[in-house]
PDB file of N, CA, C and O in Angstrom:
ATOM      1  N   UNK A   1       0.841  -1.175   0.000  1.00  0.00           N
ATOM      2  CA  UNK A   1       0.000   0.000   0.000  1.00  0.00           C
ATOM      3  C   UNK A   1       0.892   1.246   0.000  1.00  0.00           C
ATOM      4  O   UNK A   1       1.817   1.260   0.812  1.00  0.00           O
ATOM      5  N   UNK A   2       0.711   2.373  -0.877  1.00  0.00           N
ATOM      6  CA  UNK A   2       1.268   3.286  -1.429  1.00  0.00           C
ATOM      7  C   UNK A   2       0.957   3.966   0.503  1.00  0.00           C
ATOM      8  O   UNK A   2       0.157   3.394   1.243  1.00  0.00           O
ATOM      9  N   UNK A   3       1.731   5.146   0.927  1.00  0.00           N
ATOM     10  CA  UNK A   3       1.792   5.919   1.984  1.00  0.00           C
ATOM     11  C   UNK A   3       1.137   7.219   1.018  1.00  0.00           C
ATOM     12  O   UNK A   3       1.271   7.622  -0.137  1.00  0.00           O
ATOM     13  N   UNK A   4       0.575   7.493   1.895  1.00  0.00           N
ATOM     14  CA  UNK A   4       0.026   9.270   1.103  1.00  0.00           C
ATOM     15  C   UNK A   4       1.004  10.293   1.734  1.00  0.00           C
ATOM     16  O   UNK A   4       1.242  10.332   2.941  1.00  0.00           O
ATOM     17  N   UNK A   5       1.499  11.043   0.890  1.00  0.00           N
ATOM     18  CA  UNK A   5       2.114  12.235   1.343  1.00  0.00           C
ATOM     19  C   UNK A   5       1.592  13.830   1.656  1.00  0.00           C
ATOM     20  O   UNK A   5       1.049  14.353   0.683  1.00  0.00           O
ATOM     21  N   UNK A   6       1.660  14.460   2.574  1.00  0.00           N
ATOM     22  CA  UNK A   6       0.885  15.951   2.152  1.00  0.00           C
ATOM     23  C   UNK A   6       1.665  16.785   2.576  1.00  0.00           C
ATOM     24  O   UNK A   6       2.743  16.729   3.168  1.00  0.00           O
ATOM     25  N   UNK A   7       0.743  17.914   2.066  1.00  0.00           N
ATOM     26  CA  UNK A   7       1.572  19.137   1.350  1.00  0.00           C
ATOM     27  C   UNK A   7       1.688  20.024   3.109  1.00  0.00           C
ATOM     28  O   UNK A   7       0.817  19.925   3.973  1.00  0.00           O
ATOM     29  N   UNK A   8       2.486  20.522   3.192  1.00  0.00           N
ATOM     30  CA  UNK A   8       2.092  21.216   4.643  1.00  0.00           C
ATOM     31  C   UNK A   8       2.796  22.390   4.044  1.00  0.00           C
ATOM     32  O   UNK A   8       3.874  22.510   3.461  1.00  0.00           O
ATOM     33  N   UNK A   9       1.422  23.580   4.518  1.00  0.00           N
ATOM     34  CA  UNK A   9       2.383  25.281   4.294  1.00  0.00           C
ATOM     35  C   UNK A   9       1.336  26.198   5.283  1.00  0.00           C
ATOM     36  O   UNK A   9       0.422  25.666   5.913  1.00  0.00           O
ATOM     37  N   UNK A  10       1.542  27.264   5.308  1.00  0.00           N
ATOM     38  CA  UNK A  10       1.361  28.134   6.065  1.00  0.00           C
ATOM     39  C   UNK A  10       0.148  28.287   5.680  1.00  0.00           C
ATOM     40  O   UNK A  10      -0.345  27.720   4.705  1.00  0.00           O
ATOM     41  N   UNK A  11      -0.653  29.384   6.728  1.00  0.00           N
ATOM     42  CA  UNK A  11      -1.747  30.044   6.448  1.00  0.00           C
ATOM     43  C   UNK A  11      -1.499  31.056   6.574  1.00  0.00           C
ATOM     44  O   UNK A  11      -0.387  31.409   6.965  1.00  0.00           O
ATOM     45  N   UNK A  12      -2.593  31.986   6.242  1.00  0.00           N
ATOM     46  CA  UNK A  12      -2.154  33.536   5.945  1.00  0.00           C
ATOM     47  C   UNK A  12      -1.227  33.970   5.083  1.00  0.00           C
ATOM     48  O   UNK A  12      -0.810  35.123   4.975  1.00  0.00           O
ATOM     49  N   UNK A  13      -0.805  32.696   4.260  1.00  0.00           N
ATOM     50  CA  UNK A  13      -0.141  33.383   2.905  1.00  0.00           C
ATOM     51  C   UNK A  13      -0.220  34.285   2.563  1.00  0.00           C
ATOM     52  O   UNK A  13       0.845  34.900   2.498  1.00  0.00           O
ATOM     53  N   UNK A  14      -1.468  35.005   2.112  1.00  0.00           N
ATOM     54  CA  UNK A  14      -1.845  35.799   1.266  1.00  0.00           C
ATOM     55  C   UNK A  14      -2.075  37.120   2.051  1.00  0.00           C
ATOM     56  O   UNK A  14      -2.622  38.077   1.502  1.00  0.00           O
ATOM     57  N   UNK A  15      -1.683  37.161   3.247  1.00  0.00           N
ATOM     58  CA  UNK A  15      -1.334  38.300   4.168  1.00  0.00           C
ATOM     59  C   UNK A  15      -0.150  39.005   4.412  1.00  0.00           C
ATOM     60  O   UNK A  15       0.009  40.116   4.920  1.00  0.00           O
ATOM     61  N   UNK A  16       1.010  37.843   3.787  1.00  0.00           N
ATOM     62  CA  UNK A  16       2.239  37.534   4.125  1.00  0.00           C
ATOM     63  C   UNK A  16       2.514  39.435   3.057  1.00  0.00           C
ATOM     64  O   UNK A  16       2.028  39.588   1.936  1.00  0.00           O
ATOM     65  N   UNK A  17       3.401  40.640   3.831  1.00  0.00           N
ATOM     66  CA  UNK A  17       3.807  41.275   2.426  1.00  0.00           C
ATOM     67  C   UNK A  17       4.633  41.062   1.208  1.00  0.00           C
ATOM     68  O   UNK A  17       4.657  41.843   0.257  1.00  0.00           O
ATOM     69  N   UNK A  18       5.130  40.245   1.273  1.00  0.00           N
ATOM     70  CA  UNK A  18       5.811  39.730   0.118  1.00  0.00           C
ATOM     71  C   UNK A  18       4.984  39.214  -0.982  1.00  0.00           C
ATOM     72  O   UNK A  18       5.032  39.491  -2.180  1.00  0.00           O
ATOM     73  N   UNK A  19       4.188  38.380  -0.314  1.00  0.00           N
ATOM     74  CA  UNK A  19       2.831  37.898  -1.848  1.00  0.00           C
ATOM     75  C   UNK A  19       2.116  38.974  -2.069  1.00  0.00           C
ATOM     76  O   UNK A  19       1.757  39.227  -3.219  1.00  0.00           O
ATOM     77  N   UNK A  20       1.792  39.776  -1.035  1.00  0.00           N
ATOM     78  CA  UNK A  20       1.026  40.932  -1.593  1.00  0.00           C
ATOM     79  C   UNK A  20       1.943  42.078  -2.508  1.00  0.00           C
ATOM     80  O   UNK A  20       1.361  42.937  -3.171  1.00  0.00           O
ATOM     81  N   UNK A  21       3.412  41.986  -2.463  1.00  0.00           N
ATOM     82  CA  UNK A  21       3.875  42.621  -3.254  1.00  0.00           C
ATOM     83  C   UNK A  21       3.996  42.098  -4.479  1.00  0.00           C
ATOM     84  O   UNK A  21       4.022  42.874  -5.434  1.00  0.00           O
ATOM     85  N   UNK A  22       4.110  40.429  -4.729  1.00  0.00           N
ATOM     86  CA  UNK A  22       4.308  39.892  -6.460  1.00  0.00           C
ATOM     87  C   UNK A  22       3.009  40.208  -6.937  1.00  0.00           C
ATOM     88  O   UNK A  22       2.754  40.783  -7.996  1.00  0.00           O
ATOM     89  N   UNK A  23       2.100  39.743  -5.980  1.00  0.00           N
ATOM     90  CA  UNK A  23       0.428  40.157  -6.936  1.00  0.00           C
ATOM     91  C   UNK A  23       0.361  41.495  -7.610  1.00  0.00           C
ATOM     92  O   UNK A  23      -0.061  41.659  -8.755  1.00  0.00           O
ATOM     93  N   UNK A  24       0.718  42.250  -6.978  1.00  0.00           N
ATOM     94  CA  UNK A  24       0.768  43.639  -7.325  1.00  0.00           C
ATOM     95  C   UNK A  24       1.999  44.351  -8.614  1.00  0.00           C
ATOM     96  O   UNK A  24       2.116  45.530  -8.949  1.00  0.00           O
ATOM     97  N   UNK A  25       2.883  42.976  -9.178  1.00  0.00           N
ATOM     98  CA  UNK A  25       3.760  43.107 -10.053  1.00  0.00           C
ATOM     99  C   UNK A  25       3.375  42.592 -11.331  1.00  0.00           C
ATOM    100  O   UNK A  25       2.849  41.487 -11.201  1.00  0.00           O
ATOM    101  N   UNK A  26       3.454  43.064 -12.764  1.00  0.00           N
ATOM    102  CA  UNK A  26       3.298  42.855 -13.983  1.00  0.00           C
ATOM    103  C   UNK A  26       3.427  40.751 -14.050  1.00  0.00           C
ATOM    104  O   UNK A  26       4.373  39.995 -14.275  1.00  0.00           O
ATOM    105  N   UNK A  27       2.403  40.589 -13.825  1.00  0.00           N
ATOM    106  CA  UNK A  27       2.566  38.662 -14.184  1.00  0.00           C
ATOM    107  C   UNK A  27       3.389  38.284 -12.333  1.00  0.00           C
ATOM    108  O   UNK A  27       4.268  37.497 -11.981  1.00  0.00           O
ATOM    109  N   UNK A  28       2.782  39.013 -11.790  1.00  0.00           N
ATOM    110  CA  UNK A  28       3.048  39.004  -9.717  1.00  0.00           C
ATOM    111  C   UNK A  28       2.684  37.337  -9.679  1.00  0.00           C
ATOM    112  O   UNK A  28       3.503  36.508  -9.285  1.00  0.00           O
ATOM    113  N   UNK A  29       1.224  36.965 -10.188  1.00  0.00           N
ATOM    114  CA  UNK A  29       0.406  35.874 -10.420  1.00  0.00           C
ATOM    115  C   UNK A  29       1.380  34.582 -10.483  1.00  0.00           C
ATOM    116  O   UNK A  29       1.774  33.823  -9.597  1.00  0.00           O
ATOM    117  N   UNK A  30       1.627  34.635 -11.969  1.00  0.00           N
ATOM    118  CA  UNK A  30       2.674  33.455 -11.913  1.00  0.00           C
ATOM    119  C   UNK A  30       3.739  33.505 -11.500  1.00  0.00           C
ATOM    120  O   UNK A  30       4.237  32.394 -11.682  1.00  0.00           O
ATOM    121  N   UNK A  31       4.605  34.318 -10.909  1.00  0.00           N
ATOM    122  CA  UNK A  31       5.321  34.367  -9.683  1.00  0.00           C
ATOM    123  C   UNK A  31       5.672  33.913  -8.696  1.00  0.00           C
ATOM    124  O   UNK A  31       6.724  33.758  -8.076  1.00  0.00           O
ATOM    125  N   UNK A  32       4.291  33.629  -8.567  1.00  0.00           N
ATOM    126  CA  UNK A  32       3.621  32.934  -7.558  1.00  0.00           C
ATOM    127  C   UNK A  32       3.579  31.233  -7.641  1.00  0.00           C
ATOM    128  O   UNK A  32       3.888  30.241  -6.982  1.00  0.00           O
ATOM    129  N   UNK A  33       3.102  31.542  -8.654  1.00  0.00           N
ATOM    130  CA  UNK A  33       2.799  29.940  -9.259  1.00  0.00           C
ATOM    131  C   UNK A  33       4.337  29.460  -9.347  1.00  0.00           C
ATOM    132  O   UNK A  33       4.561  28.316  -8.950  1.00  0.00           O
ATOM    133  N   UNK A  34       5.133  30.025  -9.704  1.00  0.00           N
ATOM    134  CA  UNK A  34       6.872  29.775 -10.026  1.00  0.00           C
ATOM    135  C   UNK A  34       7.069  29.660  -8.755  1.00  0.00           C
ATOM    136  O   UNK A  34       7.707  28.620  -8.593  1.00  0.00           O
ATOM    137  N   UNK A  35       6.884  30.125  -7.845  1.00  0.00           N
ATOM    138  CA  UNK A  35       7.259  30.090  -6.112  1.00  0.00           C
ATOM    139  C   UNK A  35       6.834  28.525  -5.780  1.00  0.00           C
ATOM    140  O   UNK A  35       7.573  27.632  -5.366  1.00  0.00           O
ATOM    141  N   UNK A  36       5.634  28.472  -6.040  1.00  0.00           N
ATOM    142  CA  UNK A  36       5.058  27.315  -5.269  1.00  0.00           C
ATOM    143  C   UNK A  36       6.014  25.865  -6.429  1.00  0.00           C
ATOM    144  O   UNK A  36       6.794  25.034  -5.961  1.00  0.00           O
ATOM    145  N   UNK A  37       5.738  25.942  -7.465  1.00  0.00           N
ATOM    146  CA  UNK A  37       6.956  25.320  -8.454  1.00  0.00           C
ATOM    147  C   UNK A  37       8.043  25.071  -7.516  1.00  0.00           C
ATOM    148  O   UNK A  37       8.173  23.946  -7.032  1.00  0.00           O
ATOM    149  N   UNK A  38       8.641  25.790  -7.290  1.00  0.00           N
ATOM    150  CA  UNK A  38       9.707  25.776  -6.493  1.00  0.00           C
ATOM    151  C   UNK A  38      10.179  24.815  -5.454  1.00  0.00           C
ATOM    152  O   UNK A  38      11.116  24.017  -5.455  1.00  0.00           O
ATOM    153  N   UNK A  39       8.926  25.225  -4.228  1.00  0.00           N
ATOM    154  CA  UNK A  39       9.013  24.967  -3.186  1.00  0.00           C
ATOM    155  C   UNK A  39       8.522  23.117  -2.954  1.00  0.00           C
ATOM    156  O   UNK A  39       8.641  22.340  -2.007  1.00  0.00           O
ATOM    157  N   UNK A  40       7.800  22.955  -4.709  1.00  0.00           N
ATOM    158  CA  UNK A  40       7.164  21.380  -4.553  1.00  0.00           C
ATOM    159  C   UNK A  40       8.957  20.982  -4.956  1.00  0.00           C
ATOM    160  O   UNK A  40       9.662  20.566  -4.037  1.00  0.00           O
ATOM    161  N   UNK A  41       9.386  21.107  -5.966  1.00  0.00           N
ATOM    162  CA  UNK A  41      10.809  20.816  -6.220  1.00  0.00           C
ATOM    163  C   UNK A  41      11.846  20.406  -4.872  1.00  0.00           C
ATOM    164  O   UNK A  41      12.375  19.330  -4.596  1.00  0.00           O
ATOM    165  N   UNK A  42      11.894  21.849  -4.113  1.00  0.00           N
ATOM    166  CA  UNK A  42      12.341  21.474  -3.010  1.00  0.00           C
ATOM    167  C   UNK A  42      12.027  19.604  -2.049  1.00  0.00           C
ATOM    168  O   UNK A  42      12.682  18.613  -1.726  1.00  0.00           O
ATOM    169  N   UNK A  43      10.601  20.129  -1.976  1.00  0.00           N
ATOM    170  CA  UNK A  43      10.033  19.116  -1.253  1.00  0.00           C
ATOM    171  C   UNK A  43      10.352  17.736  -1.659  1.00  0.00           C
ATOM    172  O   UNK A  43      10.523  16.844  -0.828  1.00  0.00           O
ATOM    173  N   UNK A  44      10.435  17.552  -2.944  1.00  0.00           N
ATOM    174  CA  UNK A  44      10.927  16.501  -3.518  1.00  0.00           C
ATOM    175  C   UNK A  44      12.122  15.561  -3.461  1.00  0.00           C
ATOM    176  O   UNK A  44      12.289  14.358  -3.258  1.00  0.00           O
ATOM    177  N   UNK A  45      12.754  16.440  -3.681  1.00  0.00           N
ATOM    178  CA  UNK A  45      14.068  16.459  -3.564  1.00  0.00           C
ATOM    179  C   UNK A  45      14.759  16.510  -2.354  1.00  0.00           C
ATOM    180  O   UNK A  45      15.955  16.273  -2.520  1.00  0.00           O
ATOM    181  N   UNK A  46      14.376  16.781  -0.946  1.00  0.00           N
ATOM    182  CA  UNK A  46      14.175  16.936   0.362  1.00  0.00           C
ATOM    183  C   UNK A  46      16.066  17.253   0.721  1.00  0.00           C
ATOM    184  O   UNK A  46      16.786  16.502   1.380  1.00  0.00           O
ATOM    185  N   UNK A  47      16.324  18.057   0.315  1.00  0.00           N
ATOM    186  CA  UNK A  47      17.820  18.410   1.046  1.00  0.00           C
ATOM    187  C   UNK A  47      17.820  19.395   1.156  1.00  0.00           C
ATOM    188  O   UNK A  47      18.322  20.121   0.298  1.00  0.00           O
ATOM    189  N   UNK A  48      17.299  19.832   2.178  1.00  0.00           N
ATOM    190  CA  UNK A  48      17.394  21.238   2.823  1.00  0.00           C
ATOM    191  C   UNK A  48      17.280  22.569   2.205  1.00  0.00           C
ATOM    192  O   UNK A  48      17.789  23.645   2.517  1.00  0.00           O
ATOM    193  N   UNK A  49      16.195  22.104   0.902  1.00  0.00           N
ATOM    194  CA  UNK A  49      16.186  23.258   0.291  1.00  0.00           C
ATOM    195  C   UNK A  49      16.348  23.013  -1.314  1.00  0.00           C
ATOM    196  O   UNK A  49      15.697  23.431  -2.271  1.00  0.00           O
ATOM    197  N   UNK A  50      17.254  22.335  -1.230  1.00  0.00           N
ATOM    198  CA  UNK A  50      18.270  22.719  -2.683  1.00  0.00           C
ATOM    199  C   UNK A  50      17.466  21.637  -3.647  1.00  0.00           C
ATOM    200  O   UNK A  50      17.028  20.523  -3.357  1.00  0.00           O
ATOM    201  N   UNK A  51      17.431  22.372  -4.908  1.00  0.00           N
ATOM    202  CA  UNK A  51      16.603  22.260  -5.992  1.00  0.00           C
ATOM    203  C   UNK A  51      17.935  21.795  -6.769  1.00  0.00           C
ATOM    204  O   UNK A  51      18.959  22.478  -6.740  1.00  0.00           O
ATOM    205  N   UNK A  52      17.826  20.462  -7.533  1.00  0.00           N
ATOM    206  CA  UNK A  52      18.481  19.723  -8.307  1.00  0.00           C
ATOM    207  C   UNK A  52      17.732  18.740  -9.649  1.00  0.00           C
ATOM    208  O   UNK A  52      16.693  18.154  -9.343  1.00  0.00           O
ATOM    209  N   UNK A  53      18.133  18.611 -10.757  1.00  0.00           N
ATOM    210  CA  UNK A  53      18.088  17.187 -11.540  1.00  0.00           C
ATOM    211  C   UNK A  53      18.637  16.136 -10.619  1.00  0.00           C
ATOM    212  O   UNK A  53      17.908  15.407  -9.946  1.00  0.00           O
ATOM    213  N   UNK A  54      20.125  16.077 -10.613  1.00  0.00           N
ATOM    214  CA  UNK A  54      20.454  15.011  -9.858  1.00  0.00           C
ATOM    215  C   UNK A  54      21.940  15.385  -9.349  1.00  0.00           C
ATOM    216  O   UNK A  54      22.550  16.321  -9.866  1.00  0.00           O
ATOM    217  N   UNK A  55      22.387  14.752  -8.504  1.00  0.00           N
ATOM    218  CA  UNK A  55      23.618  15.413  -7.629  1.00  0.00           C
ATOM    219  C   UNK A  55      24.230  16.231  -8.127  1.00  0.00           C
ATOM    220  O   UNK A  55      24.364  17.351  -7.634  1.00  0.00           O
ATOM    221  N   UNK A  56      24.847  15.782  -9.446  1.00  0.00           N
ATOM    222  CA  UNK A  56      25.629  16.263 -10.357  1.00  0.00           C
ATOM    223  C   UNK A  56      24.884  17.461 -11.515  1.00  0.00           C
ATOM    224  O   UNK A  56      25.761  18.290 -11.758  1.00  0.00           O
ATOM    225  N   UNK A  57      24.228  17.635 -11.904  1.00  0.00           N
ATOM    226  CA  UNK A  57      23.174  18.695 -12.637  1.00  0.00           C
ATOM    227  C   UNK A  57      21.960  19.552 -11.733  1.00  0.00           C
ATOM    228  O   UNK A  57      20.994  18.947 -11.268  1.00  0.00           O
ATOM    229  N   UNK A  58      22.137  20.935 -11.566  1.00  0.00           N
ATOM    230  CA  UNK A  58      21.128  21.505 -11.170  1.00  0.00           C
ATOM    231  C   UNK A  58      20.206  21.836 -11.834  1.00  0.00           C
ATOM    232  O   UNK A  58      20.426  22.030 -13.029  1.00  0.00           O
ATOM    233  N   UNK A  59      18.717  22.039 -11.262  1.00  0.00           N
ATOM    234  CA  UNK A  59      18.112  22.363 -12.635  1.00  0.00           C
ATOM    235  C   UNK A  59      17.932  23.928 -12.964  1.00  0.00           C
ATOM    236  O   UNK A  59      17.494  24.732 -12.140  1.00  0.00           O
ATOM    237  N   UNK A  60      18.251  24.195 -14.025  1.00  0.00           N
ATOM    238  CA  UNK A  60      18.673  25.396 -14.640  1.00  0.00           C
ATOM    239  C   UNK A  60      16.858  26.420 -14.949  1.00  0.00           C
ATOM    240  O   UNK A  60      15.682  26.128 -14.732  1.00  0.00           O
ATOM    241  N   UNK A  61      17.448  27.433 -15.438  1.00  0.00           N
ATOM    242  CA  UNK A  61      15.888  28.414 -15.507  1.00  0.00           C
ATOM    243  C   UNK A  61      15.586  27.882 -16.808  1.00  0.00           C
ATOM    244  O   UNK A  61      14.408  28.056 -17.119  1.00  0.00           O
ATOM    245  N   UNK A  62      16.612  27.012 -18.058  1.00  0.00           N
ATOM    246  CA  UNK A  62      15.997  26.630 -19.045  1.00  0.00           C
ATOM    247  C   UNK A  62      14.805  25.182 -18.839  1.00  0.00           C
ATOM    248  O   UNK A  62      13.874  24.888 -19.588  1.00  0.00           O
ATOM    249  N   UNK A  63      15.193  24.573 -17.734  1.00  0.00           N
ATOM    250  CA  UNK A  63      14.196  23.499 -17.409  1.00  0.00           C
ATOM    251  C   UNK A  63      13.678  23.482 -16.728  1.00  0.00           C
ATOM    252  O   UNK A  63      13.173  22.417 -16.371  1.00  0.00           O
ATOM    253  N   UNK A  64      13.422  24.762 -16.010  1.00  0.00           N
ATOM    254  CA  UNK A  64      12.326  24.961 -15.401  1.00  0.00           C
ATOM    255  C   UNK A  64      10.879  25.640 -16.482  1.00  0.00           C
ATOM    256  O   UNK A  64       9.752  25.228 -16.755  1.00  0.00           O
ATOM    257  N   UNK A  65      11.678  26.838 -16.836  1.00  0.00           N
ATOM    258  CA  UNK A  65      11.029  27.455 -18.047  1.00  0.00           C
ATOM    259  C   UNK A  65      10.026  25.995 -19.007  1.00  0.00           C
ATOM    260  O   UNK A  65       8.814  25.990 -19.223  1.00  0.00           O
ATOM    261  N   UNK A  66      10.774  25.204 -19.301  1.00  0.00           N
ATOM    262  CA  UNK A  66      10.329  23.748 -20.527  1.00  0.00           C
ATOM    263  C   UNK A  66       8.968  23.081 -19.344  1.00  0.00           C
ATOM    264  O   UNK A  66       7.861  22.624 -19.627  1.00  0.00           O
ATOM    265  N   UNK A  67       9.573  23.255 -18.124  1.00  0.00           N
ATOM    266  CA  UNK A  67       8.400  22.051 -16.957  1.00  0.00           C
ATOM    267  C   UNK A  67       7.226  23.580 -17.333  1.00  0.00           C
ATOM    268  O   UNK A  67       6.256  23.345 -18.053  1.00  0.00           O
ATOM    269  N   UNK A  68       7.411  24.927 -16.840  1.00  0.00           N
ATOM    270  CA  UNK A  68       5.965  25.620 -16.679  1.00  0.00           C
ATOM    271  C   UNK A  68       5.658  26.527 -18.019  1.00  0.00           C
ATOM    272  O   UNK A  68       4.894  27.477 -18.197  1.00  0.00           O
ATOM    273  N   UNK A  69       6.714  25.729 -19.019  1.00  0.00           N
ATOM    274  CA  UNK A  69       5.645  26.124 -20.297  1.00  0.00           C
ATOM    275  C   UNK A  69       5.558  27.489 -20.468  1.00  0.00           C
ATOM    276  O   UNK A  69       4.480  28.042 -20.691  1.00  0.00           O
ATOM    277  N   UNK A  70       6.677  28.116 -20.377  1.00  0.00           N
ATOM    278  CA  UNK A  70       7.170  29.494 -20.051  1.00  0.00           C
ATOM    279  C   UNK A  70       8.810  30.274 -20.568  1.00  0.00           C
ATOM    280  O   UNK A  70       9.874  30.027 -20.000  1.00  0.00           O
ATOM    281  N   UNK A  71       8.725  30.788 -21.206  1.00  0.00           N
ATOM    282  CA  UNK A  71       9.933  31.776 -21.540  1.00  0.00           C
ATOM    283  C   UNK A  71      11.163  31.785 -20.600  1.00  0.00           C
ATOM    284  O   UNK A  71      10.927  31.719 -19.393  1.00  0.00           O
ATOM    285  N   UNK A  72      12.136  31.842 -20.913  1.00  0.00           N
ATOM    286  CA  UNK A  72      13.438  31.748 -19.828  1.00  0.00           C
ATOM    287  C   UNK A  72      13.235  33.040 -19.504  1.00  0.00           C
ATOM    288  O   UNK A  72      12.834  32.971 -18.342  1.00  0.00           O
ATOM    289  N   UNK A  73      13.271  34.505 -19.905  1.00  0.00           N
ATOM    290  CA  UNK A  73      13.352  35.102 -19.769  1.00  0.00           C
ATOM    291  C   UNK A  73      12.465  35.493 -18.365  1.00  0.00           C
ATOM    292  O   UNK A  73      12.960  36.005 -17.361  1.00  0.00           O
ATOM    293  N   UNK A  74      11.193  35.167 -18.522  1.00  0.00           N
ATOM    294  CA  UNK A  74      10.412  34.784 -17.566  1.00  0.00           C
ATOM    295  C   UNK A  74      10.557  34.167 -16.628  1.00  0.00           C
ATOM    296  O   UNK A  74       9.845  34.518 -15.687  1.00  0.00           O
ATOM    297  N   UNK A  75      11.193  33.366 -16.460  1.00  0.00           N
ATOM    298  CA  UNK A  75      11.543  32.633 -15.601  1.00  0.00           C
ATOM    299  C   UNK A  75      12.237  33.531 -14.609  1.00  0.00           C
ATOM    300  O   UNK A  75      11.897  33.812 -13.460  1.00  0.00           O
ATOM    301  N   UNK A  76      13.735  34.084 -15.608  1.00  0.00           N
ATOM    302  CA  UNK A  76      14.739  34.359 -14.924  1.00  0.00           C
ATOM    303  C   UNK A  76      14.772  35.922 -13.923  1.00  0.00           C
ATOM    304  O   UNK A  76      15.540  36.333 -13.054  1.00  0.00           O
ATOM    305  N   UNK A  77      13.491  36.499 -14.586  1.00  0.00           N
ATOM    306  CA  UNK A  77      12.399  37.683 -14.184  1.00  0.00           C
ATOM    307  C   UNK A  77      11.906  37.643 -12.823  1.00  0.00           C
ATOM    308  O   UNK A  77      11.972  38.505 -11.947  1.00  0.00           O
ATOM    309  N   UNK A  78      11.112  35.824 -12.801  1.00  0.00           N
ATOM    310  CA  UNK A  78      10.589  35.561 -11.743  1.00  0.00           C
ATOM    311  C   UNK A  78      11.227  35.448 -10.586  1.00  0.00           C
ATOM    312  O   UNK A  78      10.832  35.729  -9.455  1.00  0.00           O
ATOM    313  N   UNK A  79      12.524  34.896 -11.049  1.00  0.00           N
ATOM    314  CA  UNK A  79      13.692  34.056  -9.738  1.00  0.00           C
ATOM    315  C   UNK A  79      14.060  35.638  -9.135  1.00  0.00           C
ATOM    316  O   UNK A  79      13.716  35.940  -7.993  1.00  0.00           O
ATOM    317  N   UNK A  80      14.771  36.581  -9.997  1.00  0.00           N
ATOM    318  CA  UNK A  80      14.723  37.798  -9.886  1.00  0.00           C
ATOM    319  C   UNK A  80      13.872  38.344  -8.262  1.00  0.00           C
ATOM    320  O   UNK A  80      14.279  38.616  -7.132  1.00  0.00           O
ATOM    321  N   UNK A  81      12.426  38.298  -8.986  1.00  0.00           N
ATOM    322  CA  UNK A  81      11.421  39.143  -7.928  1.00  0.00           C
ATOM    323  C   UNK A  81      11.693  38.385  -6.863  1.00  0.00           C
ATOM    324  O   UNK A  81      12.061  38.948  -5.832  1.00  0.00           O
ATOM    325  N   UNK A  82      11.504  36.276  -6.929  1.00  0.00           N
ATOM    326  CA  UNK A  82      11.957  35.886  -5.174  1.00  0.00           C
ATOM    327  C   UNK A  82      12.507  36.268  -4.882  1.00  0.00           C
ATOM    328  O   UNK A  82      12.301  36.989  -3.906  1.00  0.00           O
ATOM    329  N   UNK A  83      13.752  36.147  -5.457  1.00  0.00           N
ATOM    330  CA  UNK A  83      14.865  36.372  -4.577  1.00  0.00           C
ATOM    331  C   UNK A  83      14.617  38.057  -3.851  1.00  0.00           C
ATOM    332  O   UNK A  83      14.729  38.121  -2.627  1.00  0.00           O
ATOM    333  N   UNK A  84      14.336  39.176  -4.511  1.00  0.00           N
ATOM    334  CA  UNK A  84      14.096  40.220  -3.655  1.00  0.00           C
ATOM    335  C   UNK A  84      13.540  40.592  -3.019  1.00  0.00           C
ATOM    336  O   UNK A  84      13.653  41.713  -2.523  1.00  0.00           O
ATOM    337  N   UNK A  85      12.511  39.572  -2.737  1.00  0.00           N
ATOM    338  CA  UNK A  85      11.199  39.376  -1.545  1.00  0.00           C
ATOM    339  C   UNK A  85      11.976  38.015  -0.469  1.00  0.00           C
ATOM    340  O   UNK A  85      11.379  37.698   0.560  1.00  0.00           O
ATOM    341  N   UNK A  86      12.923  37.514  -0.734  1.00  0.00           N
ATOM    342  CA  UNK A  86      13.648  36.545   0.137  1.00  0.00           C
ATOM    343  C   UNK A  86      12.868  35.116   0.350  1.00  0.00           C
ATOM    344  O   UNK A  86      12.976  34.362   1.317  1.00  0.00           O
ATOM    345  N   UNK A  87      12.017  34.945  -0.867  1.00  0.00           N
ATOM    346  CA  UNK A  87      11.271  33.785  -0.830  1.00  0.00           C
ATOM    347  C   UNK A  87      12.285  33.067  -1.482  1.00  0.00           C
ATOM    348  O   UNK A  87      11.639  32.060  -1.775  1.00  0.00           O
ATOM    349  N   UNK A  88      13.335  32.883  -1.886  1.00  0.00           N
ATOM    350  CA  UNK A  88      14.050  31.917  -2.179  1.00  0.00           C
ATOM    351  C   UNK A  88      15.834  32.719  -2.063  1.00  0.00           C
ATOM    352  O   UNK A  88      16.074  33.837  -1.606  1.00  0.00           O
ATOM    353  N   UNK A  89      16.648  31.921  -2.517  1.00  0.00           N
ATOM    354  CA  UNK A  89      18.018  32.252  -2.033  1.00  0.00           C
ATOM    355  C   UNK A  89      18.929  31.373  -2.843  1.00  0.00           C
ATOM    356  O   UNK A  89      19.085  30.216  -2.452  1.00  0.00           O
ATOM    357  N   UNK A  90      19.668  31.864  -4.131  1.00  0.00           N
ATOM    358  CA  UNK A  90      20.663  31.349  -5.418  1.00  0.00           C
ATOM    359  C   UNK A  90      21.896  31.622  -4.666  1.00  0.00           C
ATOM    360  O   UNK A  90      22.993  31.405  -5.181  1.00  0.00           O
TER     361      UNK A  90
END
């Protein structure tokens, strides 16, 4: 029998000022959606954070961009805004 896994995150997200500042940014929205992207990656991958393919290859803004069907440029826009709201850390 398969174990079920779940998702555990905060409440009051959407109180938090940092989300209220991407919403409020040109495509804030998927930002967002790129955040949470993120943070399932993390989860996955479960080492303290760090977002990888595999030991040896990280995954880059071009394969992330290919997984959400999205422009690098975009991408690299998005990583941009986390990082200056401190929702993530390169």
């Amino acid at each position: 029998m398969k174990k079920l896994q779940w998702l555990k995150t905060k409440v009051g997200l959407f109180l938090d000022p940092r989300i209220l500042y991407l919403m409020n940014l040109p495509n804030g929205d998927s930002y967002i959606v790129l955040w949470f992207f993120l943070k399932d990656m993390a989860g996955m991958v479960n080492d303290d954070g760090k977002i990888y393919v595999s030991e040896t290859e990280a995954l880059t803004t071009q394969l992330i961009a290919k997984s959400l069907h999205r422009r690098q440029p975009f991408i690299e826009n998005g990583l941009k805004a986390l990082e200056q709201v401190d929702l993530i850390e390169r």
